[in-house]
N, C-alpha and C positions, 0 to 999 in steps of 0.2 A: 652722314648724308642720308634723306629721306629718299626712298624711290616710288616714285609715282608709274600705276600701272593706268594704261588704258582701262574706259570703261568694259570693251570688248572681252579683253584679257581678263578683267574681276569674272566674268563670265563664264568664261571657258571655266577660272581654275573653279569657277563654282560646280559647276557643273562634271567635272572630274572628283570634286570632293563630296557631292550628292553620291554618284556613282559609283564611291568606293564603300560607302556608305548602304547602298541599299540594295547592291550586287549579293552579297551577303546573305542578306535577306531574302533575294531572289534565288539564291542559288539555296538555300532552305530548304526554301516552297517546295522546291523543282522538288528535292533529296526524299521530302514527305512523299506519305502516299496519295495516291491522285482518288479519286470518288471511287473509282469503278470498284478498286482495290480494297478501300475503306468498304463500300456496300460489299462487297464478298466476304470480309472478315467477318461482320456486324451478323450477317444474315448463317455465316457457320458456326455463330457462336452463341449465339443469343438464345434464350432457354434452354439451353443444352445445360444438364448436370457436371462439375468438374467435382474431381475429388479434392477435399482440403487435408492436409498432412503437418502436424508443428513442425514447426524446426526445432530440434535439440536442443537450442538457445535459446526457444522463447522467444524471438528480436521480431521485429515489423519489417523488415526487408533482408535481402539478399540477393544472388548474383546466379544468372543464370546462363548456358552457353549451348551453343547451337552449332555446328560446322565450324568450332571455332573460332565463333566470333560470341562476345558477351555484350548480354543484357542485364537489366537493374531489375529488380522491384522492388515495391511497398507497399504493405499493410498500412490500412487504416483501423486504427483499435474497435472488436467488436467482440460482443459472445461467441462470432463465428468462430475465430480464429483461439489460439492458444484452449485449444481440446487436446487431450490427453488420448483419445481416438481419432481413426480416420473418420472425414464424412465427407456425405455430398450434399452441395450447395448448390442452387441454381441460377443462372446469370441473366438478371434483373433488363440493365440494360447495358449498353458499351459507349463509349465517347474517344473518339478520335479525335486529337488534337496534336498536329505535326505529328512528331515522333511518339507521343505519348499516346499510350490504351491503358484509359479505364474500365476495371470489370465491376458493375455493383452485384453483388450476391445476396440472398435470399434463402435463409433456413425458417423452416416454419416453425423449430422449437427456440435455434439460438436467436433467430432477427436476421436483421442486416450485416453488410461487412460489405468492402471497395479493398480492391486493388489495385494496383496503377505500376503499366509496366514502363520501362525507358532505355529507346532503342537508340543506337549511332545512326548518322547517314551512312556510313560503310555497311550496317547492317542491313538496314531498308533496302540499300543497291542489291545486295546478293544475295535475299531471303526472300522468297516466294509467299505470296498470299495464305497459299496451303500451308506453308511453313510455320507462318505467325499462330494461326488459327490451334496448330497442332501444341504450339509453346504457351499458348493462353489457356486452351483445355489441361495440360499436364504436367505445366508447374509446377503448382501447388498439392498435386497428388503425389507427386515423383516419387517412391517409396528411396530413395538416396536424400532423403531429409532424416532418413532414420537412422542413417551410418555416418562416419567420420573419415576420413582420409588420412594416411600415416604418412609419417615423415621420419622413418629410419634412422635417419644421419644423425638428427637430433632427439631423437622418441618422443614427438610431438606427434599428437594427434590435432585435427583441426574440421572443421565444420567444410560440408562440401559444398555447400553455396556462399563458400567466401571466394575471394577476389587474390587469394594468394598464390594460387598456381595456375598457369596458363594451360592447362587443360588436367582437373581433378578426375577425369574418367581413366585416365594412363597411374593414375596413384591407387595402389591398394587399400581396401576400405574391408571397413568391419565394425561391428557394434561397438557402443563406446564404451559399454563395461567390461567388453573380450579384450577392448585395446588396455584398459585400464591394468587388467591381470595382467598382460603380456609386461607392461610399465612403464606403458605411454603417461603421459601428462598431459594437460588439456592447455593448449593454446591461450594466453591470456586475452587475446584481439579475440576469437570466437567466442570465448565462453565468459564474460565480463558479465556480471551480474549487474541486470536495470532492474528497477522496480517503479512502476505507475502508481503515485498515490498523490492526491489532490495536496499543492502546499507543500509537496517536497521540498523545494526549493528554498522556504524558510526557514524549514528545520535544520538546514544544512546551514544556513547561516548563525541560526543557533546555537549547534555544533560548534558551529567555528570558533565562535564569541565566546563561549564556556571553556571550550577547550584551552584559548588565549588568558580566561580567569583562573584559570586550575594549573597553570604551567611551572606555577610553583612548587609542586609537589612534584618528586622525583621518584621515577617508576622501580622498581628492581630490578635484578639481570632477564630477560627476560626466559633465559633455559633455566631457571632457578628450580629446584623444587615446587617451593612454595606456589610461584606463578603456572608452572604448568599443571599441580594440581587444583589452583583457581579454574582456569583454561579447561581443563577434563571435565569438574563439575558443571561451571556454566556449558560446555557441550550437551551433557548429561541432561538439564531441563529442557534447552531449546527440544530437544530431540523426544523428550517424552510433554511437551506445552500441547494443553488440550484444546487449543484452539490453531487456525490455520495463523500461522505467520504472516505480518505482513510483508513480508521480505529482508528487513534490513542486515545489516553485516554487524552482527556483535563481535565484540572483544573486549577481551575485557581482564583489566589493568590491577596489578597489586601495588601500590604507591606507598613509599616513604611517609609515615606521620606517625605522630604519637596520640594525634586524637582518633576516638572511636567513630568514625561516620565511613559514608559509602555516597557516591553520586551515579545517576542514573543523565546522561545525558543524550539529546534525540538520538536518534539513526543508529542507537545500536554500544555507545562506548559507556563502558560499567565501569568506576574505579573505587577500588576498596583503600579503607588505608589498612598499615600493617598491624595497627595497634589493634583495630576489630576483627582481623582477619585472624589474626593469636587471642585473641580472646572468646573465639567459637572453640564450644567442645568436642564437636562430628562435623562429619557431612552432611545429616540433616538440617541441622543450624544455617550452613552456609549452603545449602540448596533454598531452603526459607528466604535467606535475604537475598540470592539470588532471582527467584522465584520473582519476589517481589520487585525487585529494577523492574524486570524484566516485562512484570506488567506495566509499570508507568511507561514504557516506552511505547507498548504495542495499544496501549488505550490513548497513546501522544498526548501527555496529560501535559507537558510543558508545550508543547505548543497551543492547545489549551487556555493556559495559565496566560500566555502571552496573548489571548486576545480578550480574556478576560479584562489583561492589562491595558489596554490601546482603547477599551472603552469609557475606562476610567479619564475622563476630562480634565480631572485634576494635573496628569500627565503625558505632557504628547510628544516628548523626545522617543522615538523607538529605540535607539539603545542603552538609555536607562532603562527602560521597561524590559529589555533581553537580562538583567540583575536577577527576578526576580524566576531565572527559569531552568538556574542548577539544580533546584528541588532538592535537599538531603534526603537520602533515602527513605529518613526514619518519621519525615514530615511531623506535624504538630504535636501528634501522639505520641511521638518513640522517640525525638531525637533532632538535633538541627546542624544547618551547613557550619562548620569551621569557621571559631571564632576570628581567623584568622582573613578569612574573607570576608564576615560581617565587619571588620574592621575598614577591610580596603574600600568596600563599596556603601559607605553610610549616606544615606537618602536618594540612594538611586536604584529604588523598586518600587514596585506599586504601593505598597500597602507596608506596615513595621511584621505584619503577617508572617506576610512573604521570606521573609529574611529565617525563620525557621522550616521551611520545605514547605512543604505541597498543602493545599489546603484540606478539611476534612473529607468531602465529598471524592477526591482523589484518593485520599487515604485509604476510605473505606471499599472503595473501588479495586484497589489494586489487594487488599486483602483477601477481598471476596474469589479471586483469579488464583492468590496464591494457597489458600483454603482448598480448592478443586483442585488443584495443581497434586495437591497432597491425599485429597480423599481419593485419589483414581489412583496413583504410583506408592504412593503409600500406606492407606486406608486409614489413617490417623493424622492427626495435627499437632502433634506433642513436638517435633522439631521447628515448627510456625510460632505455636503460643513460646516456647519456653527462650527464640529469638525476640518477639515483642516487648516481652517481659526484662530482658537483659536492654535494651535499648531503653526502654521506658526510666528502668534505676540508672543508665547513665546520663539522663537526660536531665534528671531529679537532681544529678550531683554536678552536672554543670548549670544548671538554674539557680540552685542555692549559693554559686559563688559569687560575693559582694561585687565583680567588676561586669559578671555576666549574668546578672537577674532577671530574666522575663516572666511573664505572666504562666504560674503556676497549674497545669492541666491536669489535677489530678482528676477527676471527674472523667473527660474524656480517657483519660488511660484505662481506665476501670468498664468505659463502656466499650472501647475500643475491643479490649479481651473478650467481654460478653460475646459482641458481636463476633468474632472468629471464634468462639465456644460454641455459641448455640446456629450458628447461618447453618441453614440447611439445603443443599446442594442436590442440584440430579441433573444429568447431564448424560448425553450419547456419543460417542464418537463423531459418527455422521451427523448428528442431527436429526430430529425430527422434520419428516419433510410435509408441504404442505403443498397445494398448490391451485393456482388462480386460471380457471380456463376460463380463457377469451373468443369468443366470435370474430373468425377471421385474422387472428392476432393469434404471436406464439403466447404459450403459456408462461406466466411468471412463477415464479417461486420461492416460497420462503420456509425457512429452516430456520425452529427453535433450538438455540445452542443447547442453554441450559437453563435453568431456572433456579433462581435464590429465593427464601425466605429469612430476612431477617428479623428479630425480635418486637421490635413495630416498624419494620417496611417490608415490600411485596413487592418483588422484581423479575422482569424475564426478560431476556437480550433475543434478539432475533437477526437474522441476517434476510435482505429482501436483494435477488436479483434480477430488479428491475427498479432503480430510481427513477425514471419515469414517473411511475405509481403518486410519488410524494409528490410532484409537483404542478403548484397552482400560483395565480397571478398571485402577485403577493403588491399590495400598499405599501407606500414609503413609510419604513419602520415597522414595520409590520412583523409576522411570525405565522406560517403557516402550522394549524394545530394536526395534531395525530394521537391517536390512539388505538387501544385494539381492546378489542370482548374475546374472549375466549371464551368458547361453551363449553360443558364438559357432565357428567354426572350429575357432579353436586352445584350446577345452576350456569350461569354467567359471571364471568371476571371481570372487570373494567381495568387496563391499566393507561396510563397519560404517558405520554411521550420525555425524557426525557435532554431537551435540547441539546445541552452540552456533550451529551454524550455519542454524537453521532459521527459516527466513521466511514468513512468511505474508500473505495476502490473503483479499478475502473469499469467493474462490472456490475455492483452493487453495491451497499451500505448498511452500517452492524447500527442498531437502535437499540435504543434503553428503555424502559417501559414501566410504571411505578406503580403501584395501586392506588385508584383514586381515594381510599380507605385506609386508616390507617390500622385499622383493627385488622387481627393476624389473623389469614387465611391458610387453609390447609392446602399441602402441595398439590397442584392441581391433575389429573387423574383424565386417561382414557378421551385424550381434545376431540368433539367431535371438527368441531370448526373454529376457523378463526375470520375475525372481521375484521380488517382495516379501515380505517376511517378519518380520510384527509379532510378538514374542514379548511374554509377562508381562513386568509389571515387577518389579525386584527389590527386595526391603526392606533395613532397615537390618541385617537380617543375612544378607542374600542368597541368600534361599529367594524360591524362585516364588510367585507365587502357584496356586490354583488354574485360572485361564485359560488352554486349551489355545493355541498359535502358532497363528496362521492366516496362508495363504499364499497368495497372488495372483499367477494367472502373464498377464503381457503379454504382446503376442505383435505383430507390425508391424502395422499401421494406424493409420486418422485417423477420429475421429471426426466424421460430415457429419450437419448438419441444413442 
């Protein structure tokens, strides 16, 4: 049976279900703080210096406590933050909103950076104006960002601005390398390694998908000998890689097979097979081909490769196009993926290329990395070339058989060698620094890694942190152009940008740089300056647009805070 209310009664109950409704909300309001309170914080905090301090973790937030009662924050990603020293930064402006204080910060070498705290109504009830004031200045200096907290019972150490113990000031604290001696272990919730890199997230899916194509291949024990001497070696480069890491988590796999290959796939996972792995004669050989993964990973040459692929028209399924981004180690030059995969996946990659590893430009890429790799730790190349060369002849003798014939490279194999014979390398630890003073503006910075010379090409990589710098309106299809002049002794260098080779972080971006000449220059010498030079981009019918070039001259220095 239906029941029928008076109109009156619709009323009321409305009016009771509004109320319970936006009581809530009123009782909120009330909880926030009121103006007078908001103008007292605003005005005790506002260009006041606070010190900024990392946390041990790296992370963008953490957990902070006052009388007992805890608050939240968060970092929003800038130069300010994740410095390796203390400093002071000063507070821009502040924004109150209910329970929420944002702090915007100002360094006049790193830039900007925001913070943003988040407080309970129980907190707001029993914490004093002065209070907040005092927890907004001291935060982020707290020198107890620089200790960890122990945990006895189970010899865990843990980060003091985690949320794990109801008051981490009654817990014993001490540096994390004193804990470490003593034989603590570090908390897996504190100490989880992130890493910021633009596109992470498809590489992971990359990952996933290769990992799903290789599952046929079965690992060995993994306390074996064999594998924990893989494991030591690959330790041994990450640890001596003359360039900064991007972060990721290698491991790396000795797999059941009888064919000679190795794969390199994103974020970090190296699998040898067993047949290549007993058919090295040292551990120079297999630091070489480690060496070498190691760089396709860290230059993301398959992810790369996959948009390489997706521009290709011819094919628009994306996970066909993820086929062609196992990359065999030994790429076009030296060697290709398992005939036994080229089998499973026939016509699902971009190109019949593809289906032999990496293309040349990768190749020679990842050579030139593991070259330097060897001239700094080793001062020779003889364990690089005399891996090339053993990949090269097995590559020769899976080519020549009647069922698995491809197009014969002898040629590049020959120039391949040259090239890691003759590239000539120079390179600083640090870098050469250089740097960009702005009027009014922090200064930017760039640091020449190192510099290649190959046989007819002329290369130098650069790191710039400040992408800003590169960016201009760019036309639909377009391409914004770059280049750099380098002055120096013996005149002006011109070199052209690169595209594909451009990497980024979330602080800056590593550039490729070519000679506009092909004719071979002498290693360049005593820079006085260097020029940047962003021009328009060009459209599809290669008119400018209206956006005049702008030019940036460096000049020798380091940027010091």
């Amino acid at each position: 049976m239906r029941i029928k209310y008076p109109k009156r009664q619709k009323a009321v109950c409305l009016i009771i279900i509004c109320t319970s409704w936006i009581w809530p909300a009123i009782g909120s309001a009330q909880a926030a703080l009121d103006q007078a309170s908001k103008d007292q914080i605003i005005n005790g905090v506002l260009n006041k210096e606070i010190g900024v301090m990392p946390q041990l973790n790296k992370l963008n937030f953490g957990f902070g406590r006052h009388k007992g009662l805890e608050y939240f924050y968060e970092k929003t990603m800038s130069k300010v933050f994740f410095q390796d020293t203390k400093l002071n930064a000063t507070i821009s402006d502040v924004i109150i909103e209910e329970s929420e204080i944002t702090l915007e910060l100002f360094h006049p070498v790193l830039g900007t950076g925001r913070i943003r705290f988040e407080f309970s109504k129980k907190f707001l009830k029993q914490t004093t104006s002065q209070d907040i004031q005092t927890i907004l200045l001291e935060t982020l200096g707290d020198e107890n960002h620089q200790y960890v907290v122990l945990d006895p019972a189970n010899k865990i150490y843990h980060l003091w601005s985690c949320n794990h113990f109801d008051d981490p000031a009654l817990m014993a604290r001490m540096k994390r390398e004193d804990a470490e001696q003593e034989g603590y272990r570090p908390s897996g919730f504190c100490f989880q390694k992130v890493i910021y890199l633009p596109d992470l997230a498809l590489e992971k899916a990359i990952e996933a998908e290769w990992s799903m194509r290789l599952r046929h291949y079965e690992p060995i024990e993994n306390d074996s000998e064999k594998q924990n001497h893989l494991s030591e070696i690959g330790e041994t480069v990450l640890k001596n890689w003359p360039f900064k890491l991007l972060g990721y988590d290698y491991t790396f796999y000795l797999i059941r097979s009888n064919e000679i290959n190795a794969f390199a796939i994103p974020t970090g996972k190296i699998l040898i097979t067993t047949a290549l792995y007993n058919s090295l004669d040292n551990d120079d050989e297999l630091e070489a081909l480690l060496a070498y993964a190691i760089a396709h990973i860290e230059q993301r040459h398959s992810l790369k490769r996959y948009y390489d692929c997706i521009e290709d028209e011819a094919y628009s399924d994306a996970m066909k196009k993820l086929a062609t981004l196992a990359g065999a180690l030994t790429g076009p030059a030296g060697g290709g993926i398992s005939s036994a995969l080229n089998m499973a996946l026939p016509g699902e990659s971009c190109s019949p290329q593809s289906l032999i590893g990496y293309q040349h430009d990768y190749v020679h890429q990842a050579d030139a990395m593991a070259a330097l790799y060897f001239d700094i730790h080793k001062n020779n190349r003889e364990g690089l070339m005399t891996l090339i060369k053993k990949l090269q002849f097995s590559q020769l003798a899976t080519n020549l058989h009647p069922d698995l014939r491809f197009n014969l490279q002898r040629n590049q194999n020959a120039s391949r060698l040259r090239r890691v014979k003759n590239t000539q390398l120079r390179h600083s630890n640090d870098g050469v620094h250089f740097v960009l003073n702005r009027n009014n503006k922090p200064p930017a910075q760039l640091r020449l890694k190192y510099q290649q010379i190959f046989e007819d090409e002329n290369k130098v990589f650069i790191y710039l942190d400040e992408k800003a710098l590169l960016q201009l309106n760019q036309v639909k299809n377009g391409k914004v152009i770059v280049w750099l002049s380098i002055a120096d002794k013996l005149g002006t260098h011109r070199f052209e940008h690169q595209q594909d080779l451009l990497t980024e972080d979330m602080w800056g971006a590593h550039l490729a740089f070519s000679a506009s000449s092909d004719k071979m220059k002498e290693l360049i010498e005593d820079i006085e300056k260097i020029i940047l030079t962003v021009a328009p981009a060009e459209g599809p019918s290669n008119r400018r647009n209206n956006q005049p070039s702008r030019n940036y001259t460096f000049v020798p220095g380091k940027v010091e805070w």
